[in-house]
Biopython code that builds the backbone (N, CA, C, O; Angstrom):
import numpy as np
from Bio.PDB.StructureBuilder import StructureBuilder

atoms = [
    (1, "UNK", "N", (-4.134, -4.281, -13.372)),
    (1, "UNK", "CA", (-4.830, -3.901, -12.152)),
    (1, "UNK", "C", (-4.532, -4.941, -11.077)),
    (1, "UNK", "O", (-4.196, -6.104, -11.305)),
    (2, "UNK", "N", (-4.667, -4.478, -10.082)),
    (2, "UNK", "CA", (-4.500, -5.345, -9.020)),
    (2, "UNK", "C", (-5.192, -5.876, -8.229)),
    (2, "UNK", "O", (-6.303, -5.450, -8.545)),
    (3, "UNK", "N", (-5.385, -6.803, -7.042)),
    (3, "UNK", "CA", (-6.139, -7.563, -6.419)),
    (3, "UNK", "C", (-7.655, -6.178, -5.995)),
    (3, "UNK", "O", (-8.845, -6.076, -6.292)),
    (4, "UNK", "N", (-6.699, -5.412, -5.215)),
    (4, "UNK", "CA", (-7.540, -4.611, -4.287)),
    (4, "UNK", "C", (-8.431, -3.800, -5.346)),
    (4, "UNK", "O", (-9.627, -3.793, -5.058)),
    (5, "UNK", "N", (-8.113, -3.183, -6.399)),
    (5, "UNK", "CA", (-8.729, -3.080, -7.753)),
    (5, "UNK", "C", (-9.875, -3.523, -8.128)),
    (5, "UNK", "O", (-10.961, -2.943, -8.100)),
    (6, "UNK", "N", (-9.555, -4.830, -8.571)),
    (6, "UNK", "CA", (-10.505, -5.733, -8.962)),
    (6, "UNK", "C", (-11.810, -6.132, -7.951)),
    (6, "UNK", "O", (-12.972, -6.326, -8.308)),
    (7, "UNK", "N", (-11.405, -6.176, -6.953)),
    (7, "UNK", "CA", (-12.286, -6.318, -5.776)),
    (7, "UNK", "C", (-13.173, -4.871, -5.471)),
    (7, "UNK", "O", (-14.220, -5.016, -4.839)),
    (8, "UNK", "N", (-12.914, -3.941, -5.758)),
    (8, "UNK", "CA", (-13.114, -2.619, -5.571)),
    (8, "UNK", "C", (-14.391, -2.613, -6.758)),
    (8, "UNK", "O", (-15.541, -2.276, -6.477)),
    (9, "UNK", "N", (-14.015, -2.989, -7.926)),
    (9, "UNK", "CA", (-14.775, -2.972, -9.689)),
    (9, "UNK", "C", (-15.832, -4.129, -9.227)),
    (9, "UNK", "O", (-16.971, -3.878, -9.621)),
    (10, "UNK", "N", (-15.702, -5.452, -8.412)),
    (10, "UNK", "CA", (-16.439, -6.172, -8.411)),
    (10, "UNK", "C", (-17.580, -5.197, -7.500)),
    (10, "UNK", "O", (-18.753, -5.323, -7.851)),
    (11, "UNK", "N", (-17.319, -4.343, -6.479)),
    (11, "UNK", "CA", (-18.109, -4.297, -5.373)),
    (11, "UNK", "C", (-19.144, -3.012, -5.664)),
    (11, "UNK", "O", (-20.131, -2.714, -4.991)),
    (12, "UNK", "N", (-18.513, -2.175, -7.147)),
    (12, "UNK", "CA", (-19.063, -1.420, -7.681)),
    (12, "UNK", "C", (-20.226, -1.846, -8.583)),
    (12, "UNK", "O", (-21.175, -1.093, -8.802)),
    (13, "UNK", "N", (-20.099, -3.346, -9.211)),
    (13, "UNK", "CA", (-21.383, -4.090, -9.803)),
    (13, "UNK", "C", (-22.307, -4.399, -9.490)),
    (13, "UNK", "O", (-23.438, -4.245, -9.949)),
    (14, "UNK", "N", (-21.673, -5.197, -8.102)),
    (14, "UNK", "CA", (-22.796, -5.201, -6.923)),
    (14, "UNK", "C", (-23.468, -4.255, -6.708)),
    (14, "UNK", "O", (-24.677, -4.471, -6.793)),
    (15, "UNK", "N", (-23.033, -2.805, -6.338)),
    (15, "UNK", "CA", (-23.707, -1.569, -6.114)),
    (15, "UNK", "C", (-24.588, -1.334, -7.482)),
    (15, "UNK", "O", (-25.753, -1.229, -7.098)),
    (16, "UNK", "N", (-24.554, -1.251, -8.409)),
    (16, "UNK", "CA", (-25.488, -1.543, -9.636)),
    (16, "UNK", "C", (-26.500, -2.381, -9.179)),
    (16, "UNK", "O", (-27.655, -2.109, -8.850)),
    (17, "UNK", "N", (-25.959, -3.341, -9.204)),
    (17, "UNK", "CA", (-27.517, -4.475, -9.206)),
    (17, "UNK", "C", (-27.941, -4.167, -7.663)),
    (17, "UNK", "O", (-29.171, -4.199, -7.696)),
    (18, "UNK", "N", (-27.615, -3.941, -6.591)),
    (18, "UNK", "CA", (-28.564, -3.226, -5.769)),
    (18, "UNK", "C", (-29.500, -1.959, -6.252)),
    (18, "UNK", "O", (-30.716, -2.025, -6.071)),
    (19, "UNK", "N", (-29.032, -1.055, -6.737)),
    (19, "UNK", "CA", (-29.757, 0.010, -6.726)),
    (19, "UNK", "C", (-31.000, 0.259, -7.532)),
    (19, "UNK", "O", (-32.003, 0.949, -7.354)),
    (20, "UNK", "N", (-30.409, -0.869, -8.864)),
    (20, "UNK", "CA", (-31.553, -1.503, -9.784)),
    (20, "UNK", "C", (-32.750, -2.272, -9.414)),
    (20, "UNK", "O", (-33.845, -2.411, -9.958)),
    (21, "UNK", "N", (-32.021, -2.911, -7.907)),
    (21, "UNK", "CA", (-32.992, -3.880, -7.421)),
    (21, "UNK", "C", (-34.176, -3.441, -6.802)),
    (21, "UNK", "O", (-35.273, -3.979, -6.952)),
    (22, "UNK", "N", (-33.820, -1.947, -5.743)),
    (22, "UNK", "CA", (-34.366, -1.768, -5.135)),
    (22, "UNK", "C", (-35.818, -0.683, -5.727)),
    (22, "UNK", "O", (-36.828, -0.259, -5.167)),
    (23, "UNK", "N", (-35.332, -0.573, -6.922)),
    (23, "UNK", "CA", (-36.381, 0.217, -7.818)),
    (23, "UNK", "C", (-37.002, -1.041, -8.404)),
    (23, "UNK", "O", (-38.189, -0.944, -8.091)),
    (24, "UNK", "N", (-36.841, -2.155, -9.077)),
    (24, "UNK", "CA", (-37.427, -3.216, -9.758)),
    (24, "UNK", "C", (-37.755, -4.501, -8.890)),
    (24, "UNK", "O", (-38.523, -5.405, -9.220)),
    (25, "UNK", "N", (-37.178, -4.426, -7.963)),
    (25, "UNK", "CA", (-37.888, -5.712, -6.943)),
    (25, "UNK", "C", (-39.102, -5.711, -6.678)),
    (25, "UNK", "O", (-39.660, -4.653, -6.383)),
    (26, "UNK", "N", (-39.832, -6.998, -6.728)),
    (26, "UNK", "CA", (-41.289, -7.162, -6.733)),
    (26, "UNK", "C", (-41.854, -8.375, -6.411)),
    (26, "UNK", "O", (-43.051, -8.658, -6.367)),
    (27, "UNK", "N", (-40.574, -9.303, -6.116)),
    (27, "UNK", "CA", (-41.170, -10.679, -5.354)),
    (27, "UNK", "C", (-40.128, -11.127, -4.214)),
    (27, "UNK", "O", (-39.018, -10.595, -4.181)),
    (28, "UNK", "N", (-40.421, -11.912, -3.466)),
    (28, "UNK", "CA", (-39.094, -12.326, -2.442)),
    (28, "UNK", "C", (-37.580, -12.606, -2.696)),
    (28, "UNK", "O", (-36.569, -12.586, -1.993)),
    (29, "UNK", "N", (-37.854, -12.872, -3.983)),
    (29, "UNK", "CA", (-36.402, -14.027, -4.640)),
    (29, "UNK", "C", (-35.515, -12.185, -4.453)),
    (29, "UNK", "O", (-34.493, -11.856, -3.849)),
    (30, "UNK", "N", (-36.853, -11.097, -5.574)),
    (30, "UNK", "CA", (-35.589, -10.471, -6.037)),
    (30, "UNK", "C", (-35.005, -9.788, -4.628)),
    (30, "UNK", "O", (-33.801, -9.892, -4.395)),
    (31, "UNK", "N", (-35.908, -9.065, -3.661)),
    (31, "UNK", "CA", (-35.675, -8.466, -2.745)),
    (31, "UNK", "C", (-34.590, -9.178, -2.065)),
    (31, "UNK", "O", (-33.619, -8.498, -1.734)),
    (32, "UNK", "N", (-34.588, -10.688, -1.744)),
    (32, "UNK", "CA", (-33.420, -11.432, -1.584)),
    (32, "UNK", "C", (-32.295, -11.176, -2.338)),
    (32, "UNK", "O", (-31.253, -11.324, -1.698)),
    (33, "UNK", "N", (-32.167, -10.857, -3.431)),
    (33, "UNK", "CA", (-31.219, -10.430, -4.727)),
    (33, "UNK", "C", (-30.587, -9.315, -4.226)),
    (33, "UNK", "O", (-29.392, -9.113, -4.008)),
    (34, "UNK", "N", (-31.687, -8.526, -4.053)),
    (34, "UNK", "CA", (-30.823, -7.121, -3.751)),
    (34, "UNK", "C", (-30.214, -6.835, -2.418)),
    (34, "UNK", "O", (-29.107, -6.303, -2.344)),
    (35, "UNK", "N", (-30.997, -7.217, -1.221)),
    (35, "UNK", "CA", (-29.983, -7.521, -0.007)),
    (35, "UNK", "C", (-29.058, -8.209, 0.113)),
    (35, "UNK", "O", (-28.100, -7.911, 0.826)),
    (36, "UNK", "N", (-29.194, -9.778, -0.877)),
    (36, "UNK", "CA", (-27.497, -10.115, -0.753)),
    (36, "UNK", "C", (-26.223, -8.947, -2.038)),
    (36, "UNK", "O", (-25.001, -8.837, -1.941)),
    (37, "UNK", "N", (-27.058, -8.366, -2.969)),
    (37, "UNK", "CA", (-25.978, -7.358, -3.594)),
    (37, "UNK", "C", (-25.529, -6.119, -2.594)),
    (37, "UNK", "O", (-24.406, -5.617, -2.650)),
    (38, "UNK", "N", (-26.604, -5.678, -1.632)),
    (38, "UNK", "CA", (-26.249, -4.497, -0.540)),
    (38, "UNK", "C", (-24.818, -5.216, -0.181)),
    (38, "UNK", "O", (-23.710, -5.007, -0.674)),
    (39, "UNK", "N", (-25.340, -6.411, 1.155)),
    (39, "UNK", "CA", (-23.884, -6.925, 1.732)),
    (39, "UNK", "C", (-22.939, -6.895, 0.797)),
    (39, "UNK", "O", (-21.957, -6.196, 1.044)),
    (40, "UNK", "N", (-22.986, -7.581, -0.408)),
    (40, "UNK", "CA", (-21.613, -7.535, -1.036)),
    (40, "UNK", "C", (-20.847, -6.714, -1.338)),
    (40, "UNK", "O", (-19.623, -6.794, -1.446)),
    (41, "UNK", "N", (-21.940, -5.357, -1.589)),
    (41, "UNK", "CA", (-21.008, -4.527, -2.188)),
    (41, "UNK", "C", (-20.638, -3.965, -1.365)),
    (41, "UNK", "O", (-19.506, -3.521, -1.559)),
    (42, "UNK", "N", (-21.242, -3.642, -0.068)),
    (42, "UNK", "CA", (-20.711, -2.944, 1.119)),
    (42, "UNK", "C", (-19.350, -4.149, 1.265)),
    (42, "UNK", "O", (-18.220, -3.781, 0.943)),
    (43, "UNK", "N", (-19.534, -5.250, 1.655)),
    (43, "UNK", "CA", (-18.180, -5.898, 2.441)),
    (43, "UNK", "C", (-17.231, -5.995, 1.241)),
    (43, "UNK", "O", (-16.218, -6.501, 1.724)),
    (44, "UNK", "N", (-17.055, -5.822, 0.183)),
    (44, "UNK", "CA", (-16.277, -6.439, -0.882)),
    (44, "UNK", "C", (-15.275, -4.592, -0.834)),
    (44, "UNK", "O", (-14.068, -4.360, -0.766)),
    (45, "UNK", "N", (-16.587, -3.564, -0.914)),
    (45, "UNK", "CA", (-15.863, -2.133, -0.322)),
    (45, "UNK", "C", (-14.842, -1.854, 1.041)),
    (45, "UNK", "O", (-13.864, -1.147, 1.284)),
    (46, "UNK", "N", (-15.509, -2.644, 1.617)),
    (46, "UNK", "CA", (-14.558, -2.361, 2.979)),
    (46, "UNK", "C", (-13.262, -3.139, 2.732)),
    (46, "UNK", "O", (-12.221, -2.555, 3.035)),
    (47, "UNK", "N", (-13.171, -4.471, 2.184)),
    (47, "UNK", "CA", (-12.259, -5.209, 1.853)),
    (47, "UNK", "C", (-11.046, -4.602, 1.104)),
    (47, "UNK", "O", (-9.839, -4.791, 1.250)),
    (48, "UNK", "N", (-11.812, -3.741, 0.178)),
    (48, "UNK", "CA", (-10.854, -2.590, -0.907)),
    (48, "UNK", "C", (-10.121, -2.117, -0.214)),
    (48, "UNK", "O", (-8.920, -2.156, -0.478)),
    (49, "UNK", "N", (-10.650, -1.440, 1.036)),
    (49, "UNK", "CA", (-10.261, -0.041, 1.599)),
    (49, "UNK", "C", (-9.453, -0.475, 2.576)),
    (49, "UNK", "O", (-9.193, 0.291, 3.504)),
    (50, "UNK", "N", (-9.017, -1.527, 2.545)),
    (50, "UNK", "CA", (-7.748, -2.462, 3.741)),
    (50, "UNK", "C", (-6.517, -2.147, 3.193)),
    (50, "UNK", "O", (-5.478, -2.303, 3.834)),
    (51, "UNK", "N", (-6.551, -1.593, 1.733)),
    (51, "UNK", "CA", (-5.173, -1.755, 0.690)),
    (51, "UNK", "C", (-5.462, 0.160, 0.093)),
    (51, "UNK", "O", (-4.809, 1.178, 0.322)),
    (52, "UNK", "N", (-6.602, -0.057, -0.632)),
    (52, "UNK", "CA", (-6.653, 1.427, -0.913)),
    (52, "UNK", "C", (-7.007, 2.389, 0.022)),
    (52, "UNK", "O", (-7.613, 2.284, 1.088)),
    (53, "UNK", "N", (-6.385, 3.632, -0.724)),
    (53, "UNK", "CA", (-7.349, 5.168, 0.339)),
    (53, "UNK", "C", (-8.752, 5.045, 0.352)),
    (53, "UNK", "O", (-9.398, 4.855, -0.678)),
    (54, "UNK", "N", (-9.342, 5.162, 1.671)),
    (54, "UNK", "CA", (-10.623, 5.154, 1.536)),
    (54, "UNK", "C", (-11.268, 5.913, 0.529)),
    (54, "UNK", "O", (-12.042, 5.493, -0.331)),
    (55, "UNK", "N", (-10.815, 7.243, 0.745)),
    (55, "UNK", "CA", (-11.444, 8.002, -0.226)),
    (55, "UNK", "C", (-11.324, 8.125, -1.893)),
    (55, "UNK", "O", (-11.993, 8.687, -2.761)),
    (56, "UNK", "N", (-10.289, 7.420, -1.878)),
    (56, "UNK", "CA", (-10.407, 6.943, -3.577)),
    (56, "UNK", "C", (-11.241, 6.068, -3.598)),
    (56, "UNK", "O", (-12.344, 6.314, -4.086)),
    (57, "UNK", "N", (-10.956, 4.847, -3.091)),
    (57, "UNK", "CA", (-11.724, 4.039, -3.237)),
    (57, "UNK", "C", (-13.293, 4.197, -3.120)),
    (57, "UNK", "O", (-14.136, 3.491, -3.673)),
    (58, "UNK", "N", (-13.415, 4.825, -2.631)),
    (58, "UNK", "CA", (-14.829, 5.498, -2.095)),
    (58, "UNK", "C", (-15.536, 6.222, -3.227)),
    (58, "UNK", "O", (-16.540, 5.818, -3.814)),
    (59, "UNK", "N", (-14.827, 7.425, -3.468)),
    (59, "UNK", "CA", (-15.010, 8.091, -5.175)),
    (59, "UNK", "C", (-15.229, 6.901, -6.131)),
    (59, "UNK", "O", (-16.194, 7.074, -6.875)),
    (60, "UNK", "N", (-14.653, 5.881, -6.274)),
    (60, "UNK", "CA", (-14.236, 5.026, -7.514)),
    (60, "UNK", "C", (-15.760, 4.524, -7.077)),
    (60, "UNK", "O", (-16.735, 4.863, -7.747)),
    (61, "UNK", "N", (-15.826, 4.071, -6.438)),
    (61, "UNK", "CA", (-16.938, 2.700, -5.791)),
    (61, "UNK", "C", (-18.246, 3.805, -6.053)),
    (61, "UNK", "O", (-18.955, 3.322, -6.936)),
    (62, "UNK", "N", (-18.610, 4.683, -5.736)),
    (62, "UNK", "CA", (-19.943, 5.640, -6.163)),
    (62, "UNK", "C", (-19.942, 6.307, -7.453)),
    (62, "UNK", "O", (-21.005, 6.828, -7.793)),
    (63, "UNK", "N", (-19.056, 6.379, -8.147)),
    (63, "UNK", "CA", (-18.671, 7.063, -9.643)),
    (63, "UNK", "C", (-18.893, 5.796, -10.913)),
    (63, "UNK", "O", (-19.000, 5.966, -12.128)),
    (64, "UNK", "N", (-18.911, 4.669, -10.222)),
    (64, "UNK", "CA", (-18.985, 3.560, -11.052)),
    (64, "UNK", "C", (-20.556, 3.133, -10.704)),
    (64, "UNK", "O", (-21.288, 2.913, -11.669)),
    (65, "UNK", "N", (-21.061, 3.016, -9.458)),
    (65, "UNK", "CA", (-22.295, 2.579, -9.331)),
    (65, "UNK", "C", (-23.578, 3.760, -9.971)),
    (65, "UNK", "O", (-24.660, 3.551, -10.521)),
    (66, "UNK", "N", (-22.851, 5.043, -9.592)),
    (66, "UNK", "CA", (-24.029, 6.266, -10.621)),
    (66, "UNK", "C", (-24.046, 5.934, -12.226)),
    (66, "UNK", "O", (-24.934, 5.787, -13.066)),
    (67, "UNK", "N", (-22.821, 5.895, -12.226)),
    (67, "UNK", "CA", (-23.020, 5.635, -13.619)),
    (67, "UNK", "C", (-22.855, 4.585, -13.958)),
    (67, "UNK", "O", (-22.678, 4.581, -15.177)),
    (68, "UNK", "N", (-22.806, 3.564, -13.512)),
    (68, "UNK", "CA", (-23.181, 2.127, -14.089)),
    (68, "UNK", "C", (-24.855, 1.992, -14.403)),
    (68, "UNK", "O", (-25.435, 1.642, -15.430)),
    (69, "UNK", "N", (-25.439, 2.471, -12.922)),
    (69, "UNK", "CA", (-26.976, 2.639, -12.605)),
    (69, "UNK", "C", (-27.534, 3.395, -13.934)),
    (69, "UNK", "O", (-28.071, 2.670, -14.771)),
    (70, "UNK", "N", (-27.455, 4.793, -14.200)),
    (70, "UNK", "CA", (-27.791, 5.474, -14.921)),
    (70, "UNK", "C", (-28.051, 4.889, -16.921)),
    (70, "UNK", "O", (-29.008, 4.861, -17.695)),
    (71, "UNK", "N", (-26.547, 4.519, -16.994)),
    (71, "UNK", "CA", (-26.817, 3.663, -18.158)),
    (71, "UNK", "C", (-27.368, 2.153, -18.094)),
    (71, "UNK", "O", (-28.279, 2.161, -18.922)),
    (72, "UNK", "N", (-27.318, 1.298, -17.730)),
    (72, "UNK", "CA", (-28.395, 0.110, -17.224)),
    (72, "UNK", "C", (-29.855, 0.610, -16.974)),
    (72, "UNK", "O", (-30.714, -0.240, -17.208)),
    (73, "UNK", "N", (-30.388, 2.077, -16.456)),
    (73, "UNK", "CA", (-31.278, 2.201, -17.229)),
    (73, "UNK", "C", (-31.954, 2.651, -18.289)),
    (73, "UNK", "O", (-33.135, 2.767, -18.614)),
    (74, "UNK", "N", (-30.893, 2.878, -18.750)),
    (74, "UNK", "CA", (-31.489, 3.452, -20.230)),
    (74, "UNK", "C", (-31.411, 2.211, -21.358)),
    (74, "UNK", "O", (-32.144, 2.026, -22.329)),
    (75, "UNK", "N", (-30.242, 1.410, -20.882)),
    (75, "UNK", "CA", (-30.474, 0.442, -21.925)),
    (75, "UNK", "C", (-31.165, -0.966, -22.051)),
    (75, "UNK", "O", (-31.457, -1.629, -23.046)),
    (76, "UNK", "N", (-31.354, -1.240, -20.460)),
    (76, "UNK", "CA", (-32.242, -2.123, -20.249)),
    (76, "UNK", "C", (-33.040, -1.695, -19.681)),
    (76, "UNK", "O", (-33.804, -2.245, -20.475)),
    (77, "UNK", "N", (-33.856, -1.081, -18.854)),
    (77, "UNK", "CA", (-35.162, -0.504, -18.885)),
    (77, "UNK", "C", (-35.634, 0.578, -19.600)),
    (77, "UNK", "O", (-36.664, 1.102, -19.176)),
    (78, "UNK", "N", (-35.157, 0.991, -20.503)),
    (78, "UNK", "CA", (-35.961, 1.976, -21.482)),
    (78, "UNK", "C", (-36.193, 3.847, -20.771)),
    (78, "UNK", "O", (-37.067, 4.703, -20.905)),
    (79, "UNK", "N", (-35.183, 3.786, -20.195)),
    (79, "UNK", "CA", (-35.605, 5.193, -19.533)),
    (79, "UNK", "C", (-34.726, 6.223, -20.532)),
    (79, "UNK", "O", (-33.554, 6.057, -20.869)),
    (80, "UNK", "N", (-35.785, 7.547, -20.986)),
    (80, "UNK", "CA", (-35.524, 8.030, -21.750)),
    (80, "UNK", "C", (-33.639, 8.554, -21.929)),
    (80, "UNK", "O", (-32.931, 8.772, -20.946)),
    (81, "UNK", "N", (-33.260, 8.638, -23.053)),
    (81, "UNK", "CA", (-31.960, 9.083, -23.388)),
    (81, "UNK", "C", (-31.928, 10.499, -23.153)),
    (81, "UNK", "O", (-32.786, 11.206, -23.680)),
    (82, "UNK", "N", (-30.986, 11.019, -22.381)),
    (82, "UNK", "CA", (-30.688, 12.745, -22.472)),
    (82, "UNK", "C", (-28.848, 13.418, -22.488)),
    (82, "UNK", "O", (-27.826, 13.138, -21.861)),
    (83, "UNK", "N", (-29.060, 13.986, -23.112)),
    (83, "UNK", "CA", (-27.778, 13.875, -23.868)),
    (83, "UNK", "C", (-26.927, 14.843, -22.571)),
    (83, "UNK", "O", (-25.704, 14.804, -22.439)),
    (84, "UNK", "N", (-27.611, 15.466, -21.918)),
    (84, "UNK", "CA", (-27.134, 16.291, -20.636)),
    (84, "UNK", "C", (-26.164, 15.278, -19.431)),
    (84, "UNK", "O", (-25.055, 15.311, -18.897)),
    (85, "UNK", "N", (-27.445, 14.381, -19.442)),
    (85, "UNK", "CA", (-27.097, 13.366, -18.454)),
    (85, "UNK", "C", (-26.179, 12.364, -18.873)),
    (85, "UNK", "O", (-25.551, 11.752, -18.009)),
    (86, "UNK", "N", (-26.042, 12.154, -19.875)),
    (86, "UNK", "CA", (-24.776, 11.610, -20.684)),
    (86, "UNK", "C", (-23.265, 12.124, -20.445)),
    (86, "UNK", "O", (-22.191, 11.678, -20.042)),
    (87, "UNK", "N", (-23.933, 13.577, -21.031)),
    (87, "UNK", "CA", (-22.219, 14.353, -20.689)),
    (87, "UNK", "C", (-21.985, 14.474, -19.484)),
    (87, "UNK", "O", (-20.771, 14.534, -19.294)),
    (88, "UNK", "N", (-22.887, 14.574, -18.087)),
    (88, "UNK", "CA", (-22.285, 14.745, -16.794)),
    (88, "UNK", "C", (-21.953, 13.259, -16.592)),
    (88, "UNK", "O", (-21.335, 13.128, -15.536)),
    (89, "UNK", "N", (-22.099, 12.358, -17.084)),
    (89, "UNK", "CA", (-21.622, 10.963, -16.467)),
    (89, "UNK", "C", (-20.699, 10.817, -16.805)),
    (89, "UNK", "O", (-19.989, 10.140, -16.061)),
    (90, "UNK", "N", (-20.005, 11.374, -18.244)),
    (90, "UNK", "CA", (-18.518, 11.454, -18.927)),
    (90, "UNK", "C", (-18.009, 12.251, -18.024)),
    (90, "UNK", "O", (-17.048, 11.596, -17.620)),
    (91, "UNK", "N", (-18.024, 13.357, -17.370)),
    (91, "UNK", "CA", (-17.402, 14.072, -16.746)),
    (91, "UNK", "C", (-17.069, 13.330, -15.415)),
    (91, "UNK", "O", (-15.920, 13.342, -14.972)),
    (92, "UNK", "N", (-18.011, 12.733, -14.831)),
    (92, "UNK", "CA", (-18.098, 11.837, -14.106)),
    (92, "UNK", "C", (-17.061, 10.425, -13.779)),
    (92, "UNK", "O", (-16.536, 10.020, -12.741)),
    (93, "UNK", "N", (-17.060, 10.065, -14.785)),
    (93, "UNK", "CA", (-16.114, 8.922, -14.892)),
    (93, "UNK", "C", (-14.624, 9.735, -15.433)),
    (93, "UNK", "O", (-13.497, 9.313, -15.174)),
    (94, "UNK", "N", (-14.839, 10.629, -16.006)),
    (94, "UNK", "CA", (-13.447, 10.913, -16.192)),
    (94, "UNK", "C", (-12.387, 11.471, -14.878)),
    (94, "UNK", "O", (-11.160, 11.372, -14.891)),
    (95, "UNK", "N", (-13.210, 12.063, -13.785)),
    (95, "UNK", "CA", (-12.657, 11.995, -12.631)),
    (95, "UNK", "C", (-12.777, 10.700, -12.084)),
    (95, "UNK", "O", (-11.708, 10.624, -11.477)),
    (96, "UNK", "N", (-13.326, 9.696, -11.902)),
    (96, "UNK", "CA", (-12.996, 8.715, -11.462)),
    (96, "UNK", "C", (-11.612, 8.219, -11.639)),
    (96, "UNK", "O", (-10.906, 7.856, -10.698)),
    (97, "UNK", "N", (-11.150, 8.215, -13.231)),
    (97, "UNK", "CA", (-10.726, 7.470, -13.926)),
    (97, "UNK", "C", (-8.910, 8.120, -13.414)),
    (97, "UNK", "O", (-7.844, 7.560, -13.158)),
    (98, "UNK", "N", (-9.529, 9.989, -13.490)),
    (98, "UNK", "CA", (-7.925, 10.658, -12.992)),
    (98, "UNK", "C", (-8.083, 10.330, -11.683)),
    (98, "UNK", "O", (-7.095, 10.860, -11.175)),
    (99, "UNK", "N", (-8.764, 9.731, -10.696)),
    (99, "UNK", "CA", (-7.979, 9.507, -9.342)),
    (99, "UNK", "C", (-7.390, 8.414, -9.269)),
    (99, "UNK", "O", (-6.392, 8.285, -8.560)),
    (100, "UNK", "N", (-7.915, 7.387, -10.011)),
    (100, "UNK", "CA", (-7.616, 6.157, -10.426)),
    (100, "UNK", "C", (-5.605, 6.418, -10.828)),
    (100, "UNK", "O", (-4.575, 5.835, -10.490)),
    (101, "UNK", "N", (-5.969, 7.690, -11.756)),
    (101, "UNK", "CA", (-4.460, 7.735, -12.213)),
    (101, "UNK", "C", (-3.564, 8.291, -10.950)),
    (101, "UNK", "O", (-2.440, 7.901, -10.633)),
    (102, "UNK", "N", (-4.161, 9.049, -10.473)),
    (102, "UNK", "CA", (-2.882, 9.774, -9.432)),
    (102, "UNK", "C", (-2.897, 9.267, -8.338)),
    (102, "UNK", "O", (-2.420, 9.950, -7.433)),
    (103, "UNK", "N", (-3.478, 7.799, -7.967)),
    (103, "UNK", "CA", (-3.153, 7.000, -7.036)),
    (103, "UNK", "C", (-1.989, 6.596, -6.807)),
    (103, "UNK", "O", (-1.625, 5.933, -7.778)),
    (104, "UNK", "N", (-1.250, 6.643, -6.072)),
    (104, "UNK", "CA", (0.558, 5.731, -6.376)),
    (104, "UNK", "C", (0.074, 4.698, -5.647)),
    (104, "UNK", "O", (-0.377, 4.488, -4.521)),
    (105, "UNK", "N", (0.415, 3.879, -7.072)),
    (105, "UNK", "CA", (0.024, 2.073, -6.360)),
    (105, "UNK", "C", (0.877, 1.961, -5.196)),
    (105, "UNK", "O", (0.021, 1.685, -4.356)),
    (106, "UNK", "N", (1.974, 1.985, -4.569)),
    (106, "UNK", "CA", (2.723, 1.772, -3.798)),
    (106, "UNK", "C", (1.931, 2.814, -2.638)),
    (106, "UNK", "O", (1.135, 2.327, -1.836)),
    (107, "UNK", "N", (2.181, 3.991, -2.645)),
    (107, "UNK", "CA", (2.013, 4.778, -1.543)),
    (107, "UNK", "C", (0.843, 4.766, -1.316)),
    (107, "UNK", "O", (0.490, 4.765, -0.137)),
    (108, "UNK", "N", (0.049, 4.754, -2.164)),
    (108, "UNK", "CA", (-2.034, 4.669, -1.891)),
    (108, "UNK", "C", (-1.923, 3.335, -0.822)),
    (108, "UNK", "O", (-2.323, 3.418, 0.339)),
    (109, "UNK", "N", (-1.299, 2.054, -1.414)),
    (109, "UNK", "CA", (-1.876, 0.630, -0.851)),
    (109, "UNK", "C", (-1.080, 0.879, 0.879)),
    (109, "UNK", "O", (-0.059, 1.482, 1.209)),
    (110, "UNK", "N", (-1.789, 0.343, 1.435)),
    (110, "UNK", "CA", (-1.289, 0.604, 2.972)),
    (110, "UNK", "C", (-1.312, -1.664, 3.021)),
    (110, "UNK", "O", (-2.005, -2.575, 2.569)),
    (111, "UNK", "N", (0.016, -1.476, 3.930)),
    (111, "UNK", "CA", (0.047, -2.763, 4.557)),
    (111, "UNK", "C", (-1.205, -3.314, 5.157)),
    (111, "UNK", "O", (-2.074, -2.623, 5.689)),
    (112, "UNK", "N", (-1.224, -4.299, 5.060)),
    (112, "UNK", "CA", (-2.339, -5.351, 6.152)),
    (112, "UNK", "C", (-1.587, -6.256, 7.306)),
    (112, "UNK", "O", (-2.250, -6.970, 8.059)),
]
sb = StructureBuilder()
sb.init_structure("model")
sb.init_model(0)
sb.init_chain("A")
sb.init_seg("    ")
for serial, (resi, resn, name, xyz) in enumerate(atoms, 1):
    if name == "N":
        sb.init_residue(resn, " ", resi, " ")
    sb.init_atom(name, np.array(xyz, "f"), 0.0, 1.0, " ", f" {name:<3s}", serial, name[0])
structure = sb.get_structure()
C-alpha cells in the first residue's frame, strides 16, 4: 500500500474513535478526544484526496468508519450481536475492498 493509502486507513480510525466518542463522551478530556479525532480524520481525508479519487477515497473512508463503528460496538461496548447486520457489513466492506481493487494506482493518483 501506499503513502496516500495508509493515510486514508489512518483517517478512517480516526473516524471510528470520533463516532464512538460522540455517543460515549461524558467529561471534557473525552469530548476533547473526539474533536481532536473529528479534525483528524477530516484533514488526514482531505490529505488522501490530493493523490486519490475523491470518491474512492470517500467510499473507502465511510465503509471503514461504518463498519469499524458497528463492530467496536459490539465488541467493546456490548451491543447486541445480529447476524443481519453482520452480513450487510460483509457486503459492505467487500465493495470497499473491490474499489480499492479497480483503482489504477497510477491513473487514480493525480499529481501534486
Amino acid at each position: 500500500m501506499n503513502k496516500s493509502w495508509n493515510i486514508l486507513f489512518l483517517a478512517g480510525l480516526f473516524e471510528i474513535g470520533w463516532v464512538v466518542g460522540l455517543k460515549h463522551a461524558d467529561s471534557a478530556v473525552t469530548w476533547i478526544l473526539t474533536a481532536a479525532a473529528i479534525y483528524l480524520s477530516m484533514h488526514l481525508l482531505v490529505y488522501a484526496t490530493h493523490k486519490l479519487p475523491v470518491g474512492t477515497a470517500y467510499a473507502v473512508f465511510a465503509g471503514m468508519g461504518t463498519a469499524g463503528t458497528v463492530i467496536l460496538e459490539i465488541v467493546v461496548f456490548g451491543e447486541p450481536f445480529q447476524l443481519l447486520k453482520i452480513i450487510l457489513i460483509l457486503i459492505l466492506l467487500g465493495g470497499v475492498i473491490g474499489l480499492k481493487m479497480v483503482t489504477d494506482e497510477q491513473a487514480g493518483e493525480r499529481e501534486s
